[in-house]
C-alpha positions in Angstrom: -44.6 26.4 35.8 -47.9 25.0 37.6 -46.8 21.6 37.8 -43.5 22.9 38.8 -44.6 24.5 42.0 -46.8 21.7 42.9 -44.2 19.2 43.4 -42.4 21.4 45.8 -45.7 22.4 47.4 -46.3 18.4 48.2 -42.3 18.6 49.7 -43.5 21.3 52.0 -46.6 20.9 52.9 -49.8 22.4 53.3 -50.7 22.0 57.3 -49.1 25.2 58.1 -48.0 28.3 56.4 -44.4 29.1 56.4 -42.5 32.2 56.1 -43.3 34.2 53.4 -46.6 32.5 52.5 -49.9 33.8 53.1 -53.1 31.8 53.3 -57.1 32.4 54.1 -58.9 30.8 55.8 -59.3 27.6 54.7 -62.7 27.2 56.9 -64.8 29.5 54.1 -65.5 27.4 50.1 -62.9 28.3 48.2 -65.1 29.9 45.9 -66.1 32.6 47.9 -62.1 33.4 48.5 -60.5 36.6 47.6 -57.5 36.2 44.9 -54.0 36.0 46.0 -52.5 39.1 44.8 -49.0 38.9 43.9 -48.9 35.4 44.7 -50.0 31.7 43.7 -52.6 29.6 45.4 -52.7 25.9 46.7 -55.5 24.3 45.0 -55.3 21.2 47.9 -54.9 23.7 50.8 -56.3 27.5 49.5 -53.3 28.4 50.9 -51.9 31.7 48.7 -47.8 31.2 48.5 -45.6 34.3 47.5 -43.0 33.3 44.8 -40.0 35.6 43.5 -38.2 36.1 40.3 -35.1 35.6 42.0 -33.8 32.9 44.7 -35.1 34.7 47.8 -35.1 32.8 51.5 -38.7 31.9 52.2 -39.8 32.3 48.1 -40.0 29.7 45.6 -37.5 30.4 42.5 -39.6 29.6 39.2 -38.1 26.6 37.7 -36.7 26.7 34.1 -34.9 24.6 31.9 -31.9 25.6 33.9 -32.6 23.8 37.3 -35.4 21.6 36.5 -37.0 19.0 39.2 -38.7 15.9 37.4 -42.2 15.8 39.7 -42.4 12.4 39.1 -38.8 11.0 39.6 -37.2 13.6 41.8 -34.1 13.9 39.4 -32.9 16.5 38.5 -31.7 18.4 35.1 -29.2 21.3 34.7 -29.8 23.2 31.6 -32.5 20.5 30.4 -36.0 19.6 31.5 -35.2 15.6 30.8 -32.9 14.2 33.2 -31.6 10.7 32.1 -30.0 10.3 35.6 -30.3 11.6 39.3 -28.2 14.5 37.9 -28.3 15.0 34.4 -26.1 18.1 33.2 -26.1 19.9 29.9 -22.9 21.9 28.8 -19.6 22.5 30.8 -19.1 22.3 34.5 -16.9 24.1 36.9 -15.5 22.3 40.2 -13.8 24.4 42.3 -13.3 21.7 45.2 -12.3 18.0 45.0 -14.4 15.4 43.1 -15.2 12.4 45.4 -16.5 9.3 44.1 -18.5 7.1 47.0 -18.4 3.6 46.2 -15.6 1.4 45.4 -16.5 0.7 41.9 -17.7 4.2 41.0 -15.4 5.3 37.9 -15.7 8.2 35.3 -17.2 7.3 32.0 -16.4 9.0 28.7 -18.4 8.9 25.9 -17.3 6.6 22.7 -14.4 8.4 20.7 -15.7 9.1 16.8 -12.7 8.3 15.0 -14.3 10.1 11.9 -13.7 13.7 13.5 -10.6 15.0 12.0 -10.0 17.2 14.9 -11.8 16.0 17.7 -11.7 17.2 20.8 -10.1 15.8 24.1 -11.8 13.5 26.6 -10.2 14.5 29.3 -8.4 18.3 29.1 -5.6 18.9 32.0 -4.9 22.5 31.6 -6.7 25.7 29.6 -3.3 26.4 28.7 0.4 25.4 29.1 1.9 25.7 32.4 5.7 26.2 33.0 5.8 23.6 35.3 8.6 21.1 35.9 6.2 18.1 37.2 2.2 18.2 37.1 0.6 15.3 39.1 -2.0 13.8 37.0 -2.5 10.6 38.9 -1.0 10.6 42.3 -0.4 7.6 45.1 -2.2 8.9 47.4 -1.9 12.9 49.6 0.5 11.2 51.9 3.1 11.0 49.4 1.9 14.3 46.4 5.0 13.1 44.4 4.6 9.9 43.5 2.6 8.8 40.8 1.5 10.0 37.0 3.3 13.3 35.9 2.9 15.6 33.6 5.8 17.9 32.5 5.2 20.4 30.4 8.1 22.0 29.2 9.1 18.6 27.4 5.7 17.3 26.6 6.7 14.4 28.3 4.5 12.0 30.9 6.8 10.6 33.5 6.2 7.8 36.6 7.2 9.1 39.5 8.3 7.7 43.0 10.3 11.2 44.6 11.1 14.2 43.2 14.7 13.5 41.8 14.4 9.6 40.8 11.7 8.8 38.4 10.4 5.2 38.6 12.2 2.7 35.6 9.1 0.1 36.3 6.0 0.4 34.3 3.9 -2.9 35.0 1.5 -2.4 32.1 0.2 -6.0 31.9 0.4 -9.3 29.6 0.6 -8.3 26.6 0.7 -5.1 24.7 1.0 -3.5 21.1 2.5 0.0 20.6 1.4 0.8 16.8 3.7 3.9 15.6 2.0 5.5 12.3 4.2 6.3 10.1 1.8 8.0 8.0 3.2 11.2 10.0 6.1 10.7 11.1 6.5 9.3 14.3 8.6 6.9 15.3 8.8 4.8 19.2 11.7 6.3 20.7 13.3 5.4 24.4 16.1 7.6 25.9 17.6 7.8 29.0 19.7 9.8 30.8 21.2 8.1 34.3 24.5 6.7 34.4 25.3 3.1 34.5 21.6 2.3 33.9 20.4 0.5 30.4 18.2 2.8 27.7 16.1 -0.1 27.5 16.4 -3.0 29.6 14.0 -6.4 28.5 13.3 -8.7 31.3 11.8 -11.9 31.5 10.9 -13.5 34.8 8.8 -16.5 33.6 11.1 -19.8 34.7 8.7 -22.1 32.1 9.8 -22.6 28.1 10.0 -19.6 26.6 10.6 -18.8 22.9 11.5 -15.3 22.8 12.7 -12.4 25.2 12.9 -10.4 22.3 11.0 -10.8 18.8 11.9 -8.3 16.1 9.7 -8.8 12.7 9.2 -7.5 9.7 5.5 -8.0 8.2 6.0 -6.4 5.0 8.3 -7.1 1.8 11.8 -5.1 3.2 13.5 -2.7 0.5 16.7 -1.1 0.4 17.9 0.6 3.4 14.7 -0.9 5.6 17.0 -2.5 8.2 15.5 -4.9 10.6 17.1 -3.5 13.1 20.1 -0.9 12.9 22.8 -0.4 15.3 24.8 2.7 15.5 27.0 5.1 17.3 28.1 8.5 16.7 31.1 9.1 14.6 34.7 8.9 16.8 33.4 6.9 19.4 36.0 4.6 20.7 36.1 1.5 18.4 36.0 -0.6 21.5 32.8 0.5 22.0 30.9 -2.7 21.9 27.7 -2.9 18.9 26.4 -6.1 20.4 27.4 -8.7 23.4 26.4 -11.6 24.3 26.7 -12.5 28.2 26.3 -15.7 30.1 26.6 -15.9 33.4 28.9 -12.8 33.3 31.0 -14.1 30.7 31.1 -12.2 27.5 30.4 -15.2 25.2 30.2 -13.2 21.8 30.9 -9.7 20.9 30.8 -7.0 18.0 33.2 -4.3 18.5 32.6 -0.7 17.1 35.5 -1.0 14.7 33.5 -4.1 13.3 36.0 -6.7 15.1 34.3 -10.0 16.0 34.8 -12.1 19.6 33.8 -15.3 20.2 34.7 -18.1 22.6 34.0 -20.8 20.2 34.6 -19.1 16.7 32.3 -19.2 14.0 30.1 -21.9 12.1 30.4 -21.1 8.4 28.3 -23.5 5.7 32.2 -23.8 3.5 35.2 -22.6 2.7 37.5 -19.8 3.4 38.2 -18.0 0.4 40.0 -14.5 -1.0 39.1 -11.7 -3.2 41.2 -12.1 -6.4 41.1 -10.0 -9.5 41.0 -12.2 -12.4 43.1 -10.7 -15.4 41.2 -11.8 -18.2 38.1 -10.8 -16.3 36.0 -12.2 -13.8 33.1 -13.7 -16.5 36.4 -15.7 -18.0 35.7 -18.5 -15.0 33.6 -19.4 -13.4 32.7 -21.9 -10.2 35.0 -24.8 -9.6 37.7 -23.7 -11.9 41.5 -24.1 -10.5 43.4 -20.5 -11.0 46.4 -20.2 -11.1 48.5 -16.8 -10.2 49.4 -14.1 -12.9 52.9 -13.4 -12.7 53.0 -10.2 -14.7 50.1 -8.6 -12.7 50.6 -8.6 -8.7 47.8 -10.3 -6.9 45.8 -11.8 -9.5 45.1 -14.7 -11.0 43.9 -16.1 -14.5 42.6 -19.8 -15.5 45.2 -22.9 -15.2 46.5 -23.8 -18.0 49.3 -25.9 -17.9 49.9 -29.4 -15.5 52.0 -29.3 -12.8 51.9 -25.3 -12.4 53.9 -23.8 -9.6 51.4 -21.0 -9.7 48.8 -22.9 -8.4 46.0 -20.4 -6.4 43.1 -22.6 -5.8 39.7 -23.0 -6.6 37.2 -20.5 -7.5 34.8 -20.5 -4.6 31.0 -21.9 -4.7 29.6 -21.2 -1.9 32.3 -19.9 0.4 31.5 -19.7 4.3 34.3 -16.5 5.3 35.7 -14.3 2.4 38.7 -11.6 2.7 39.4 -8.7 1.1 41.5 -5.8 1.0 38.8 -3.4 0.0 36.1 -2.2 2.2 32.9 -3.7 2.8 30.9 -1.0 2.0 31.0 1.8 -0.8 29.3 5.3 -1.3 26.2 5.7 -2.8 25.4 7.3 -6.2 24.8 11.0 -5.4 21.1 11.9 -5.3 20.0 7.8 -5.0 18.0 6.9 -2.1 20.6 5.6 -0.3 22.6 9.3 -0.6 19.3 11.3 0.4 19.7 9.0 3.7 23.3 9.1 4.4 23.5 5.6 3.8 27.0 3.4 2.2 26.0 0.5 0.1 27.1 -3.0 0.9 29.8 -3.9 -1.4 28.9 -8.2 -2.9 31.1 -10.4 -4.3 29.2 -9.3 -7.1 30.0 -5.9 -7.2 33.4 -7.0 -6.9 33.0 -8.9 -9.8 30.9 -6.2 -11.7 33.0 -3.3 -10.4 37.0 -5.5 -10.3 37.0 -8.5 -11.5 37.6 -10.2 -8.3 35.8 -13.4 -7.5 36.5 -15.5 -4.2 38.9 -18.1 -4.1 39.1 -20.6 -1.9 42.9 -20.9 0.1 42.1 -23.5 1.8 38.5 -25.7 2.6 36.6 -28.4 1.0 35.5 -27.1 -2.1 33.8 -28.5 -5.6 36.5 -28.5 -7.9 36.6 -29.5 -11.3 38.8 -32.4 -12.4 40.4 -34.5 -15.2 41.1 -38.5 -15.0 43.5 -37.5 -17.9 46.2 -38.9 -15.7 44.8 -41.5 -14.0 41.7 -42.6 -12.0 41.0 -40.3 -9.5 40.1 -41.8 -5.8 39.8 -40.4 -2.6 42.7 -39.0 -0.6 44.9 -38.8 -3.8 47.0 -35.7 -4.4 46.2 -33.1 -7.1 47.7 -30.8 -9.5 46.8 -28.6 -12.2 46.4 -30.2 -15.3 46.8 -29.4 -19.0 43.1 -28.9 -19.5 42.1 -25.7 -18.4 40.4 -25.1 -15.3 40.8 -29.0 -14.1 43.0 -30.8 -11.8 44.3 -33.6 -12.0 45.9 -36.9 -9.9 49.9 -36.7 -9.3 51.7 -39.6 -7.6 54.8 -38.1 -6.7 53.8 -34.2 -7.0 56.9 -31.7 -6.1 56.6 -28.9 -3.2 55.2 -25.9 -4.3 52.8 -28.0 -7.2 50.0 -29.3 -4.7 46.4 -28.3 -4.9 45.1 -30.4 -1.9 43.3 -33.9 -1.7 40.6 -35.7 -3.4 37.4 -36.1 -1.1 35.5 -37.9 -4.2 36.6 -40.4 -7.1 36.3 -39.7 -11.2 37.0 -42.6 -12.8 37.2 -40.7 -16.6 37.3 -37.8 -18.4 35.9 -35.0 -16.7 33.6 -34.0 -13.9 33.5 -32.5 -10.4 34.0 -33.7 -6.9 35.3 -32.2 -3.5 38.3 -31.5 -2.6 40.2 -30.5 0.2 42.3 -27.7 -0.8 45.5 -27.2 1.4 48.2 -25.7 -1.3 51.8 -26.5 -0.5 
């Protein structure tokens, strides 16, 4: 404790004695002094000073590792006798007032995060416990204006931007660029809910007026599976079928829309890569044909069709689709899973393919009306462009007609076959 006292003895002084301090003379060798009782000595002055084991006005409290003064530095270190800084504190502190910072780069510094700690205790703590709270300012604008700023509310777990009381702020400038990672390893998922009227859940705004690629980029990273949708709009059941799933605006005109029935709008219709074509059981079963083959209609089973077999058929269908652009049904797109599948557990239909149609019917698509590959027989004739065909006596193939009667017409010949057998396109237009 010597050293300790010293350095506060150089702060004080030695000219004079102050209160509480006793001295001798310091006229007489200081060997020839009587001891201090009770009390400590300056070597440089003989002065005797009284100290106290408790903080007393006009005694010296004995330092300690609790409040320690570095004699050489001047810092000083609460609850350790090294301070690394002008204060250096050890353990937990309590501030009962407001905590000012001076300069206008000062900031608060928390140490590095060890990601290795399974449970690992908060930076920054806001409350001992839960309060019952509605708001909590964390952050606020300034103490003109206490509700405006960071919230905190407790009751929802929820952190909310503020600018009043009753209206919270829908503008969170957060910068350039930013990457919200949602581990999935426990279950969490990004979710954004709102609750005003006539205001968007989520609205995506882009003010730049340069080239720009995207507003919105959705992507998938990884290989997708069964029921990962890219992205999956719903609506609960019995909402109004007009409710609109997607729509596209410009200017204020809807330009494109999905209704919640599944009907499709659009001001310039829709670009398909081919043909229009129906879903047709096939009697004899749909591996019995196969692409490009004329079908003709079964007349002892309603709404189906077989393989053409005979020229000049009345019963002419059209082609079995290759690659058809639109196809119709009468069955529903989609079908119930298989109970206790994947796509049961999670209350998922299945998409219902041509084929599963095929697998599951017999139905393949065929095309009505389009340009279609079609397979064809010169057994009548060359075959050149813009000629008129007909079913023909080999099966599956059509063939050129010069004067073909009503009701017999296939369509027209897009591509030429000079003999025997082949494929080209045709236009189908039965009549």
């Amino acid at each position: 404790m010597k050293h300790q006292l010293l350095s506060v003895v150089a702060l004080i002084g030695t000219a004079g004695i102050a209160t509480g301090m006793q001295s001798v003379s310091s006229a007489e060798p200081l060997g020839k002094q009587l001891p201090c009782a009770g009390s400590v000595r300056d070597q440089a002055g003989g002065a005797c000073l009284q100290a106290s084991s408790t903080p007393t006005l006009g005694a010296l409290y004995p330092l300690s590792s609790d409040l320690f003064v570095d004699p050489i530095t001047g810092w000083i270190g609460l609850g350790k006798t090294n301070p690394a800084s002008r204060l250096d504190v050890l353990g937990n502190v309590d501030v009962r007032g407001s905590l000012a910072l001076g300069r206008i780069n000062d900031g608060i510094q928390f140490s590095t995060w060890n990601p290795y700690f399974v449970s690992p205790t908060p930076m920054l703590t806001m409350f001992d416990s839960g309060t019952s709270n509605l708001d909590r300012m964390i952050v606020g604008h300034s103490p003109s204006y206490p509700n405006y700023g960071l919230c905190y509310r407790d009751a929802t777990d929820q952190f909310v931007f503020q600018s009043s009381p009753a209206v919270p702020t829908l503008t969170v400038d957060i910068g350039t660029k930013v990457d919200i990672t949602v581990d999935t390893d426990i279950s969490g998922h990004l979710q954004v809910s709102g609750d005003r009227y006539f205001e968007p859940v989520l609205d995506v705004l882009s003010t730049y007026s340069g080239n720009v690629f995207d507003v919105v980029n959705i992507e998938r990273t990884d290989l997708a599976y069964s029921l990962n949708n890219v992205l999956h709009l719903q609506v609960p059941a019995g909402s109004s079928s007009t409710a609109q799933l997607i729509q596209a605006d410009r200017g204020g005109d809807i330009e494109f829309r999905v209704d919640g029935d599944g009907a499709i709008f659009s001001d310039v219709g829709i670009t398909t890569p081919a043909d229009f074509a129906e879903m047709i059981e096939v009697t004899t079963g749909a591996e019995s044909v196969e692409p490009g083959d004329v079908v003709a209609i079964d007349p002892l089973h309603p709404r189906s069709v077989h393989i053409s077999t005979v020229s000049h058929s009345s019963l002419v269908m059209g082609v079995y689709s290759t690659k058809p652009g639109v196809v119709g049904s009468e069955r529903e797109w989609d079908m119930p899973a298989a109970p206790a599948s994947e796509a049961f557990l999670a209350d998922e239909r299945l998409t219902l393919k041509r084929s599963d149609m095929a697998e599951l019917y017999d139905e393949v698509p065929v095309a009505v009306v389009g340009i279609v590959p079609t397979k064809v027989s010169a057994e009548n004739g060359p075959i050149r462009p813009g000629d008129l065909l007909v079913t023909s006596d080999t099966p599956g193939h059509a063939m050129r007609a010069d004067d073909p009667k009503a009701g017999t017409i296939l369509g027209k010949a897009l591509g030429s076959q000079n003999e025997g057998t082949g494929v080209i396109r045709v236009l189908v237009t039965l009549q």
